[in-house]
OpenMM code with the backbone's topology and positions (N, CA, C; nanometers):
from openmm import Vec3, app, unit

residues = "UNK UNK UNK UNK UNK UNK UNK UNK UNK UNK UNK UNK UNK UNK UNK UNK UNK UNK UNK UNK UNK UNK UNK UNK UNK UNK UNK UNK UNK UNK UNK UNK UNK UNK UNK UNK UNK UNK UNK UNK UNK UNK UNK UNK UNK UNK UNK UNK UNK UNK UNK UNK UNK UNK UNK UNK UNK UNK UNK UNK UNK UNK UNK UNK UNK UNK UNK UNK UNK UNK UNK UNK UNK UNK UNK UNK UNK UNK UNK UNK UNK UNK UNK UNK UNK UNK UNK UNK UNK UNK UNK UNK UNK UNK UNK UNK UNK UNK UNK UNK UNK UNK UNK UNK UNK UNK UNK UNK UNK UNK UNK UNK UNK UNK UNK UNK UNK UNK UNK UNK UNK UNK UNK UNK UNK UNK UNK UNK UNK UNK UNK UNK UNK UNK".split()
positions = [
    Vec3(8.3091, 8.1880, 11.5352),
    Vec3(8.2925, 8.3301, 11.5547),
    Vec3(8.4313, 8.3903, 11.5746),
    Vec3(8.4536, 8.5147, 11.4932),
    Vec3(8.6144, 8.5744, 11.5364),
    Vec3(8.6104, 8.6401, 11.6219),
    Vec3(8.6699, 8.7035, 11.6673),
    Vec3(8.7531, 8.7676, 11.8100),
    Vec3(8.6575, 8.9368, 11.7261),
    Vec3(8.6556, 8.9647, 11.6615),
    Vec3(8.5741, 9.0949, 11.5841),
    Vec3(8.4261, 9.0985, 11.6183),
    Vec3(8.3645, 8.9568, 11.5860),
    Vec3(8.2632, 8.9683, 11.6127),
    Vec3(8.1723, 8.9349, 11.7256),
    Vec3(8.3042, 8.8893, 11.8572),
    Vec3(8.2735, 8.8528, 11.9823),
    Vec3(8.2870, 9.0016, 12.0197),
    Vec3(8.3494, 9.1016, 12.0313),
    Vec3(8.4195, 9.1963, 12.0919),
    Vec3(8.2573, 9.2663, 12.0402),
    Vec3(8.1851, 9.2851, 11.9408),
    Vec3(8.0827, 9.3808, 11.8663),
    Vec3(7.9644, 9.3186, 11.9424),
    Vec3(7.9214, 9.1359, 11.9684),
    Vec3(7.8325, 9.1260, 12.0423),
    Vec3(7.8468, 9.1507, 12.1899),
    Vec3(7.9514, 9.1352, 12.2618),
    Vec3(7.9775, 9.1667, 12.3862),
    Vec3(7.9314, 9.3423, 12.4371),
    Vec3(7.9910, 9.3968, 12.3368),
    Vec3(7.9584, 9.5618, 12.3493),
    Vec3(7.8190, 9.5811, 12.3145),
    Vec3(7.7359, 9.4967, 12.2483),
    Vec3(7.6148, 9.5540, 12.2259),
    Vec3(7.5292, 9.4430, 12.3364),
    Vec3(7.5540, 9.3450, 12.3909),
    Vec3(7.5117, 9.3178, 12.5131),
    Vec3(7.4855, 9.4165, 12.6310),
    Vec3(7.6344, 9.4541, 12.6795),
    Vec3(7.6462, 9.5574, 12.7534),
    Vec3(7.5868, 9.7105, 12.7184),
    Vec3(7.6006, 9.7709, 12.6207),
    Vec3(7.5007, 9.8561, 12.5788),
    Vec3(7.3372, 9.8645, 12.6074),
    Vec3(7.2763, 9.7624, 12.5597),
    Vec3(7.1679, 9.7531, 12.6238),
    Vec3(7.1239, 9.7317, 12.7367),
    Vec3(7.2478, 9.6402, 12.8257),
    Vec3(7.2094, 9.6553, 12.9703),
    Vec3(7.2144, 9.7854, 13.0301),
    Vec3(7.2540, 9.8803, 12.9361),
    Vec3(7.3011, 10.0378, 13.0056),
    Vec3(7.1979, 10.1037, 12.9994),
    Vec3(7.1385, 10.1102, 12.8893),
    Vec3(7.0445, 10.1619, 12.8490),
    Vec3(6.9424, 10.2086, 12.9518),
    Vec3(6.8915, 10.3226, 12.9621),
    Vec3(6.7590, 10.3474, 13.0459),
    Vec3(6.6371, 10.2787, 13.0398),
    Vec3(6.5698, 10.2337, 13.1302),
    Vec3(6.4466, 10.2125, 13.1270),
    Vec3(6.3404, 10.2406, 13.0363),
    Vec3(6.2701, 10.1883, 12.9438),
    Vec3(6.1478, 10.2605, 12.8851),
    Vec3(6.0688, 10.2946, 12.9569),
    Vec3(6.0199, 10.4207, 12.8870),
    Vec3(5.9141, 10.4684, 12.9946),
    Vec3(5.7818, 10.4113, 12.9424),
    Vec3(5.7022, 10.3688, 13.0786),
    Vec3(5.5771, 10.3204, 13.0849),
    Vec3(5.4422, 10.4229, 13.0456),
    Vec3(5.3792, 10.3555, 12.9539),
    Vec3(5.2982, 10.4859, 12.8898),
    Vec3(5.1489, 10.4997, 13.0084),
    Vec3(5.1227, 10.6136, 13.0466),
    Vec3(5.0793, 10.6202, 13.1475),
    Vec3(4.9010, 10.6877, 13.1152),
    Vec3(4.9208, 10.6963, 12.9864),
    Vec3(4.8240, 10.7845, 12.9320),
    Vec3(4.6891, 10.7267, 12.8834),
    Vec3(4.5767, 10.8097, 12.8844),
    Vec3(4.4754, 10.8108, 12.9447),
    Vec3(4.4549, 10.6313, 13.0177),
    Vec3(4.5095, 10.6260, 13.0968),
    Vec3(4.4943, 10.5291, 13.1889),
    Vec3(4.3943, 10.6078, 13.3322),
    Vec3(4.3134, 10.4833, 13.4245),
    Vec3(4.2854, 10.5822, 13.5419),
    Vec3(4.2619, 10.4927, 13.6505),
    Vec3(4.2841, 10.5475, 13.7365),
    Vec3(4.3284, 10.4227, 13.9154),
    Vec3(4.2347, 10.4445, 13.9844),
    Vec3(4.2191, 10.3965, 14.0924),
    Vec3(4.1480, 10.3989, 14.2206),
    Vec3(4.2640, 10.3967, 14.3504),
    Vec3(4.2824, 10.4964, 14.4470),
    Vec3(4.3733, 10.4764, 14.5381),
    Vec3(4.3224, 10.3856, 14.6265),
    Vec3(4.4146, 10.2891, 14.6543),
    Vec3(4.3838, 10.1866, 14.7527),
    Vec3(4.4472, 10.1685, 14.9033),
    Vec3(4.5514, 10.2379, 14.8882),
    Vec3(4.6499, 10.2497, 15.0595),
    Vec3(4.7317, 10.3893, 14.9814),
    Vec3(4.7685, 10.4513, 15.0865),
    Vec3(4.8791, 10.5076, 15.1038),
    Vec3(4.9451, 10.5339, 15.2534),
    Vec3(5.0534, 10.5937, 15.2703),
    Vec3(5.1427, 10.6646, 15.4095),
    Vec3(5.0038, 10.6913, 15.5016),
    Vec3(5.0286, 10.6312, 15.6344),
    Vec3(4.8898, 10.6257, 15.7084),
    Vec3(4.7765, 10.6714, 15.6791),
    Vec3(4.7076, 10.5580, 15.5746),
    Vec3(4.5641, 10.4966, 15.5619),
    Vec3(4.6231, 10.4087, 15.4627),
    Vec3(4.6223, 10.2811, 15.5431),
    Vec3(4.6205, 10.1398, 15.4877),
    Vec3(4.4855, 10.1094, 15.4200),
    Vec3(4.3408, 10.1730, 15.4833),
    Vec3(4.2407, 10.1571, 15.4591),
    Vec3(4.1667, 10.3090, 15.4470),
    Vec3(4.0970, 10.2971, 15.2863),
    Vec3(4.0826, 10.4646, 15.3346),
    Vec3(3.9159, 10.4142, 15.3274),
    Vec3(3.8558, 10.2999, 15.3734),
    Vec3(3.7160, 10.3051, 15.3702),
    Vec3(3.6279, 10.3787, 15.2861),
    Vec3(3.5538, 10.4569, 15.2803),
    Vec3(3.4357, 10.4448, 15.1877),
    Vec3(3.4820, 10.5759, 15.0825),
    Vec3(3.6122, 10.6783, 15.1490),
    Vec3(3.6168, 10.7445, 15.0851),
    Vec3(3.6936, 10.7043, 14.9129),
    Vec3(3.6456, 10.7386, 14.8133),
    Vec3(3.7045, 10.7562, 14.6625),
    Vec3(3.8187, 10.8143, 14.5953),
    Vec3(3.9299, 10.7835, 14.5723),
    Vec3(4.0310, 10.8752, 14.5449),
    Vec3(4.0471, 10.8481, 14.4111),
    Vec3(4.0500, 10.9205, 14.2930),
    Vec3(4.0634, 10.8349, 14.1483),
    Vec3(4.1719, 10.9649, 14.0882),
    Vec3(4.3139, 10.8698, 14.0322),
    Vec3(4.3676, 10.9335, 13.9186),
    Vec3(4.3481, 10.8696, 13.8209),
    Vec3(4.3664, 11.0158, 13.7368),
    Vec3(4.3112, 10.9623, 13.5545),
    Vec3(4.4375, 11.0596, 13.4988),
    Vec3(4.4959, 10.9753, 13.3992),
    Vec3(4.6283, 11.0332, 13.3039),
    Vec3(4.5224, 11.0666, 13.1731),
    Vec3(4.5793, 11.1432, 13.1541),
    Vec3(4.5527, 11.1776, 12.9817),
    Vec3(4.6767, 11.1963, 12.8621),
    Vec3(4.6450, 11.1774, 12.7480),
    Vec3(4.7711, 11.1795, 12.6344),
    Vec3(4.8357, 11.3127, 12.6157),
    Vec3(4.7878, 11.4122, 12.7102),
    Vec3(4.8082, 11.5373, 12.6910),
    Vec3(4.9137, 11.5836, 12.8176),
    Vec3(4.9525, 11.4477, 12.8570),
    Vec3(5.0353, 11.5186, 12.9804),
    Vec3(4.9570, 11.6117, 13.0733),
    Vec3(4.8044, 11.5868, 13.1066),
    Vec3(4.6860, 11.6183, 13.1916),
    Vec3(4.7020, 11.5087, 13.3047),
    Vec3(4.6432, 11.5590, 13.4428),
    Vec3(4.6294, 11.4707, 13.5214),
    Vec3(4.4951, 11.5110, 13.6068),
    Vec3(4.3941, 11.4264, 13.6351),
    Vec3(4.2965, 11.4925, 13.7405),
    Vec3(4.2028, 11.4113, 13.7748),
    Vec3(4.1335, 11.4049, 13.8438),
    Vec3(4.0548, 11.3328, 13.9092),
    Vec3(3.9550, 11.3737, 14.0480),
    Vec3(3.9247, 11.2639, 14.1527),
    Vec3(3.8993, 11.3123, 14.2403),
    Vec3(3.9401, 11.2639, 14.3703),
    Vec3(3.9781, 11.4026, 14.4798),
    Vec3(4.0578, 11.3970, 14.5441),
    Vec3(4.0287, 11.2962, 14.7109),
    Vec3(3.8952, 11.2366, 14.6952),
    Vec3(3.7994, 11.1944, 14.7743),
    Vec3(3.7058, 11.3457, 14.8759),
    Vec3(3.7260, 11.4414, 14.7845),
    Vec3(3.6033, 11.5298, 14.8517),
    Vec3(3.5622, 11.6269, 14.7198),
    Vec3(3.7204, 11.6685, 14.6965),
    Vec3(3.7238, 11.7768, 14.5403),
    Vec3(3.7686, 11.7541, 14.3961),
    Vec3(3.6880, 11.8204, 14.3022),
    Vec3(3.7715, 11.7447, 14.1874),
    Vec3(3.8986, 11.7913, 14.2065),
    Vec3(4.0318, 11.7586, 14.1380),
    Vec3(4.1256, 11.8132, 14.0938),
    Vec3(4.1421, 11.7764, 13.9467),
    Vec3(4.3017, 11.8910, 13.9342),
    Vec3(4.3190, 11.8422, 13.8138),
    Vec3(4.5169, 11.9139, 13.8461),
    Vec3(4.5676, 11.8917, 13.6879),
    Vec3(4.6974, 11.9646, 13.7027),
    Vec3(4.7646, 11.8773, 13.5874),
    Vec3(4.8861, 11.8633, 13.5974),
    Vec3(4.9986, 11.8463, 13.4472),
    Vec3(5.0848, 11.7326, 13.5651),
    Vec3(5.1253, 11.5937, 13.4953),
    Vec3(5.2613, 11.5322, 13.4566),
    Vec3(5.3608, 11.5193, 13.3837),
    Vec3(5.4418, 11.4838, 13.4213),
    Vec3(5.5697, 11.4390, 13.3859),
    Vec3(5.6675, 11.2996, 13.4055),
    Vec3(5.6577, 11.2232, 13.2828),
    Vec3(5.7536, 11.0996, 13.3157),
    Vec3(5.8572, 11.1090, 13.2735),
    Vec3(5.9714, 10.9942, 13.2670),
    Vec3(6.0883, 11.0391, 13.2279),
    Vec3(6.1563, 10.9181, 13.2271),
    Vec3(6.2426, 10.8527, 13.1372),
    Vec3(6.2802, 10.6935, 13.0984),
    Vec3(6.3294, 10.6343, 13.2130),
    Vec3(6.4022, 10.6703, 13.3124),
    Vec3(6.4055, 10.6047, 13.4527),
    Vec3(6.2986, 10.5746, 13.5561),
    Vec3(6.1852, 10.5906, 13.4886),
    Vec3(6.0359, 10.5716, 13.5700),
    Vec3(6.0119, 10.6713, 13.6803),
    Vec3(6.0636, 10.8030, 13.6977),
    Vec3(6.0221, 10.9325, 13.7614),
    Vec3(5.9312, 10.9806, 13.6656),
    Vec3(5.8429, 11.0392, 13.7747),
    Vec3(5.7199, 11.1247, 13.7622),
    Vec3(5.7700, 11.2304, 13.8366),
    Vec3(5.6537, 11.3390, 13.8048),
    Vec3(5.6548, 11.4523, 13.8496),
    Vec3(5.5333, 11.5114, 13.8417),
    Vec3(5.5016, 11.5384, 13.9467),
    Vec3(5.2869, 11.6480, 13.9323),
    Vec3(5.3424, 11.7246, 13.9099),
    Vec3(5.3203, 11.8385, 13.8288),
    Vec3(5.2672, 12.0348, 13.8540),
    Vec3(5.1997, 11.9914, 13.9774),
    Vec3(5.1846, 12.2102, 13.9927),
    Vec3(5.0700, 12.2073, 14.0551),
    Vec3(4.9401, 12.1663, 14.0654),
    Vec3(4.8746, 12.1108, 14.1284),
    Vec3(4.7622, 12.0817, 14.1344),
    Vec3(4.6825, 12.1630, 14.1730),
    Vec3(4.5143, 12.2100, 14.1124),
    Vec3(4.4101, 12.2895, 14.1307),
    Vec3(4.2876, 12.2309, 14.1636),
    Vec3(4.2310, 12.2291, 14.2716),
    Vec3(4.1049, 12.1283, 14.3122),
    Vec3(3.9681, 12.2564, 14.3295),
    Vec3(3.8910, 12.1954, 14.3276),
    Vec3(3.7270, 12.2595, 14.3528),
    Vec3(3.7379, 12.2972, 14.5495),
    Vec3(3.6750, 12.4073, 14.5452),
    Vec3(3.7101, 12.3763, 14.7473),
    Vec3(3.5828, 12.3894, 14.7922),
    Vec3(3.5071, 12.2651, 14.7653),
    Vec3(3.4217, 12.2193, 14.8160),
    Vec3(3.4117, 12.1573, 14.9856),
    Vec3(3.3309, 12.2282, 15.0611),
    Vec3(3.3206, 12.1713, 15.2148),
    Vec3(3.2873, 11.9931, 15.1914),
    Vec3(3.3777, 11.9550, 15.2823),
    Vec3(3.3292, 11.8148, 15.2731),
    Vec3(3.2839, 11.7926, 15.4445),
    Vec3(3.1782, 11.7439, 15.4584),
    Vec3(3.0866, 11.6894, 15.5799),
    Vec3(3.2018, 11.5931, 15.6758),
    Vec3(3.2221, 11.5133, 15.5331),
    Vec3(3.3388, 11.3646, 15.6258),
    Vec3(3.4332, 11.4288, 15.6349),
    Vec3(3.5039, 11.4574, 15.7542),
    Vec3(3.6616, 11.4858, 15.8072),
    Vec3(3.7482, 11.3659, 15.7704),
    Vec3(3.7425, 11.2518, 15.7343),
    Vec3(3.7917, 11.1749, 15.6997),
    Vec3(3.8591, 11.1941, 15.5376),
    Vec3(3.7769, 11.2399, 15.4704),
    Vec3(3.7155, 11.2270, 15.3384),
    Vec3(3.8394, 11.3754, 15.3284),
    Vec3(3.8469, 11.4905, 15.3614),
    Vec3(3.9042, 11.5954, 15.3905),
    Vec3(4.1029, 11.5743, 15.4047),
    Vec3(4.0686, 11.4714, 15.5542),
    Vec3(4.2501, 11.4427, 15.5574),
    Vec3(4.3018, 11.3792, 15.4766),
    Vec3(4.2109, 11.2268, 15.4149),
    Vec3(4.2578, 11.1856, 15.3046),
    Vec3(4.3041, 11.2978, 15.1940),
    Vec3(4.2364, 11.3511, 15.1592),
    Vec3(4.2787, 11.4208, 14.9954),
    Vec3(4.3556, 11.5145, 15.0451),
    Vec3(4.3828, 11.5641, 15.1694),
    Vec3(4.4889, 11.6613, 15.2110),
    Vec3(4.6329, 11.5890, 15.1613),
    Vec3(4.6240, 11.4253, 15.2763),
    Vec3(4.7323, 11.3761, 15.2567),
    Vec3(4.7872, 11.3221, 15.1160),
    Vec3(4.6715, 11.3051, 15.0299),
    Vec3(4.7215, 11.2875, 14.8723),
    Vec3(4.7599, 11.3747, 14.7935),
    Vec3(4.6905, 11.5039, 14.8621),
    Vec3(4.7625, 11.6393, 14.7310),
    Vec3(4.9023, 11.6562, 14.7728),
    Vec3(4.9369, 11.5970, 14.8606),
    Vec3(5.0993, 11.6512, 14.9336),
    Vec3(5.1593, 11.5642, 14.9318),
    Vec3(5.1206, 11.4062, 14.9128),
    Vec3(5.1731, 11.3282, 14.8583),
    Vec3(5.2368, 11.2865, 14.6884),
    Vec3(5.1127, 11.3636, 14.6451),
    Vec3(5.1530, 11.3574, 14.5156),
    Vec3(5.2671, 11.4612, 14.4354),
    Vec3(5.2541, 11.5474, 14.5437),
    Vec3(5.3453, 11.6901, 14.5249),
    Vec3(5.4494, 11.6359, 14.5544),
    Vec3(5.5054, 11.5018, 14.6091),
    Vec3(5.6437, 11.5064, 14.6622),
    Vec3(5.6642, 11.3259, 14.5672),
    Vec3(5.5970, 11.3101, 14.4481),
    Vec3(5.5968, 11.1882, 14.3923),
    Vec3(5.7479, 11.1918, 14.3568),
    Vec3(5.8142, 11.0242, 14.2815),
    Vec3(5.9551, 11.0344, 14.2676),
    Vec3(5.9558, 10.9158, 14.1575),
    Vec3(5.9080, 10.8328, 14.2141),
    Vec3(5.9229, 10.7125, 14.1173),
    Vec3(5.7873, 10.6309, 14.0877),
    Vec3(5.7137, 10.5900, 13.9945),
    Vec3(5.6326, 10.4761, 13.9728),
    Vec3(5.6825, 10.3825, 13.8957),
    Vec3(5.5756, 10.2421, 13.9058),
    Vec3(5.6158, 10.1170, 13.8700),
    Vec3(5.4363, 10.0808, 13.8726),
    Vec3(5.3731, 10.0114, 13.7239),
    Vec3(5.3142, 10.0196, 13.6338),
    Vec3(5.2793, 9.9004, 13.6170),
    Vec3(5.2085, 9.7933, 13.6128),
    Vec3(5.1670, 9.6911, 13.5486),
    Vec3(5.0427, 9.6827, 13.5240),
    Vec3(4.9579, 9.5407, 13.4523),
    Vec3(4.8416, 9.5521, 13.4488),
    Vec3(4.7622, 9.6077, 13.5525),
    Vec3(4.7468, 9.5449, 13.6348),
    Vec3(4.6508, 9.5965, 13.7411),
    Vec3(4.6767, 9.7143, 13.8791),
    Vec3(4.7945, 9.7258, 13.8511),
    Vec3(4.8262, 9.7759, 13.9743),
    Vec3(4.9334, 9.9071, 13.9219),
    Vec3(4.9122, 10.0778, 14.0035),
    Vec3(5.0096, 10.0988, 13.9655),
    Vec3(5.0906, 10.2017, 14.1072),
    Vec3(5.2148, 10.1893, 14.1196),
    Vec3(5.2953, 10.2179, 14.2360),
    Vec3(5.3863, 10.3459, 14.2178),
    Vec3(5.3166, 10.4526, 14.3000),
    Vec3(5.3724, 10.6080, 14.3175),
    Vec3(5.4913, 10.6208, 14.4713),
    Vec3(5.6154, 10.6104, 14.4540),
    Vec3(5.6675, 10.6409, 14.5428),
    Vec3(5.6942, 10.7944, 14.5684),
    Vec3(5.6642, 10.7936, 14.6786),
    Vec3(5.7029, 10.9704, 14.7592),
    Vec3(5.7893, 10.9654, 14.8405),
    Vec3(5.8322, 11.1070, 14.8919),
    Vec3(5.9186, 11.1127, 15.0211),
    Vec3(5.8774, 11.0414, 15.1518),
    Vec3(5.6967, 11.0581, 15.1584),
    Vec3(5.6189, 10.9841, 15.2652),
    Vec3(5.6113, 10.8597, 15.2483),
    Vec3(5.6581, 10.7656, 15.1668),
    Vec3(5.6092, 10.6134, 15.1265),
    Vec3(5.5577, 10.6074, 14.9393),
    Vec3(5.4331, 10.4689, 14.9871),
    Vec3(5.4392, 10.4301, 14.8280),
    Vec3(5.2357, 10.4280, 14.8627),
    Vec3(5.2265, 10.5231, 14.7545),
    Vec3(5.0854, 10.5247, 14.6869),
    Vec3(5.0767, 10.4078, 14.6339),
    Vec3(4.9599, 10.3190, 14.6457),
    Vec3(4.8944, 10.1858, 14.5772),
    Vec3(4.7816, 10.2156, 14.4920),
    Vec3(4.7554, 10.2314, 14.3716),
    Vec3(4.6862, 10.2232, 14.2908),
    Vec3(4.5628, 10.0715, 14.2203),
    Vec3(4.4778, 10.0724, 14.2413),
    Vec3(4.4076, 9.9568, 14.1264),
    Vec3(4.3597, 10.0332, 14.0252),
    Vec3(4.3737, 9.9538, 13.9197),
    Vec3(4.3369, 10.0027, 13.7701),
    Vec3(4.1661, 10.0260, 13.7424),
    Vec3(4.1126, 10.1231, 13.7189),
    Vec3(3.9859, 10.1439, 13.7610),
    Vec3(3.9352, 10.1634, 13.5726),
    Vec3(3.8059, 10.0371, 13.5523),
    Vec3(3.8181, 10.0257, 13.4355),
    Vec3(3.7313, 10.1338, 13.3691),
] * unit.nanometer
topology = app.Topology()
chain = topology.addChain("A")
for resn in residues:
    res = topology.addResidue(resn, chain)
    for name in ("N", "CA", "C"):
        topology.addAtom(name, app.Element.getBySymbol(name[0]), res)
């Protein structure tokens, strides 16, 4: 190998280590929340996000539907819009703080991390835990 064509693989080594992250396709995929920032356990209440190919996001909030718009971006940041929910009375006060603490969690999202089964929303408050809800 010459000194030309060490110098061209070396730079395109390093190039790709530079390179940004691909972004993880997030679309119409949909979760089940499983922990977040105090509730390790959110018991019987339901929290479900669902992505769509439309850069849509919505689900339910464990009392109201919601819905609203994402944003990813090749360093694995997200971003919600606003979010718009149904304001339905919910009976369970439980059921209530949960989806309080997720609409304001999700409002302050920063980074996820994506695999088969599992997918991971970091916020200013901590890290949303997701299972893949088939």
């Amino acid at each position: 190998m010459n000194i030309r064509t060490m110098i061209f693989a070396l730079l395109a080594i390093f190039l790709a280590a530079c390179s940004p992250e691909p972004i993880i396709d997030l679309s119409d995929t949909s979760w089940l929340l499983e922990s977040m920032p105090g509730y390790a356990d959110l018991g019987p209440v339901e929290v479900s996000l669902n992505f769509d190919d439309q850069g849509a996001v919505g689900g339910v909030g464990g009392c109201n539907s919601y819905g609203g718009s994402y944003e990813l971006t090749g360093d694995q940041q997200i971003e919600f819009g606003a979010l718009f929910s149904t304001e339905m009375y919910c009976l369970d006060n439980d059921a209530s703080d949960i989806e309080a603490a997720f609409f304001m969690a999700l409002s302050q999202a920063e980074t996820y991390a994506q695999d088969f089964e599992s997918l991971r929303i970091q916020t200013g408050q901590g890290e949303l835990l997701f299972g893949f809800a088939p």
